[in-house]
Each structure stands twice: as C-alpha cells, then as structure tokens.
N, C-alpha and C positions, 0 to 999 in steps of 0.2 A: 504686896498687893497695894494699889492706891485706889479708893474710892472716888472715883468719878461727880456721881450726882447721887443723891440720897434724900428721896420722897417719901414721905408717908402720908395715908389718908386714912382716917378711919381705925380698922384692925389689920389695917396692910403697910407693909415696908416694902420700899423698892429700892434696888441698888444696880448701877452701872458701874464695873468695876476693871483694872485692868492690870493683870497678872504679866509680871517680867519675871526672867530668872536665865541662866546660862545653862546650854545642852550639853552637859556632862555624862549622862548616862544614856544606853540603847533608850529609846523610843519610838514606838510603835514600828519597830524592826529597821529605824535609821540607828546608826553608828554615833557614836558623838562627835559632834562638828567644832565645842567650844564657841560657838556663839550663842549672843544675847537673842533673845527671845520675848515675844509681847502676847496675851492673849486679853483677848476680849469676853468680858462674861457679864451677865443681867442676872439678878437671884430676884424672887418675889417671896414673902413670910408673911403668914396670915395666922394676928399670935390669937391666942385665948383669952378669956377674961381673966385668968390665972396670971397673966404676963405670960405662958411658955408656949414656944412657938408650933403650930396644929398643923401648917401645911406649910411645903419647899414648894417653890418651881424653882429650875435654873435654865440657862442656854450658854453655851457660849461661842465663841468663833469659831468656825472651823477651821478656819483660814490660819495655823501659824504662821506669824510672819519674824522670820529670821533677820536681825538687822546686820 
C-alpha cells in the first residue's frame, strides 16, 4: 500500500491511498491471471479525544485496473 496524500484537520484524518499486488488467487469468480494489479481507495477517521479512532468511512475504486 503507498499513501498518496495525507490531511488532517481538526479530529479528522484523510488518506488517498493506492493498493497494488498480483492476481494469484479466484476473485470475485475471475481465475487467476498473474498479473499486477492497482486499486484506488480514500479512508476518512474521526479519532476521540482518547487518541482511538470513533468513526471509518472508506471508498474505493471500482474500476480494477489490471496492468
């Protein structure tokens, strides 16, 4: 996973992040192709005054894109 951009304001953390790895295993009822792989994902954390984190949001690309 490499971290893109990383904001915080406030008691919020934002992160644009982009997940690579190789399709070695069935997924989502594809076969394995052995190729590399990239996704796209944004998480949002909204910690406590504790430091521990009280809410997730995430998203990320739909779009596999197989290189």
């Amino acid at each position: 996973m490499k971290v893109n951009d990383l904001i915080a304001e406030g008691d919020k953390v934002a992160a644009r992040v982009t997940y690579t790895g190789t399709h070695k295993g069935k997924f989502m009822g594809l076969k394995p192709t052995n190729k590399k792989f990239n996704i796209m994902g944004t998480d949002f954390v909204r910690f406590g005054k504790d430091g521990r984190a009280k809410e997730h949001w995430s998203g990320d690309d739909a779009y596999l894109k197989m290189m």
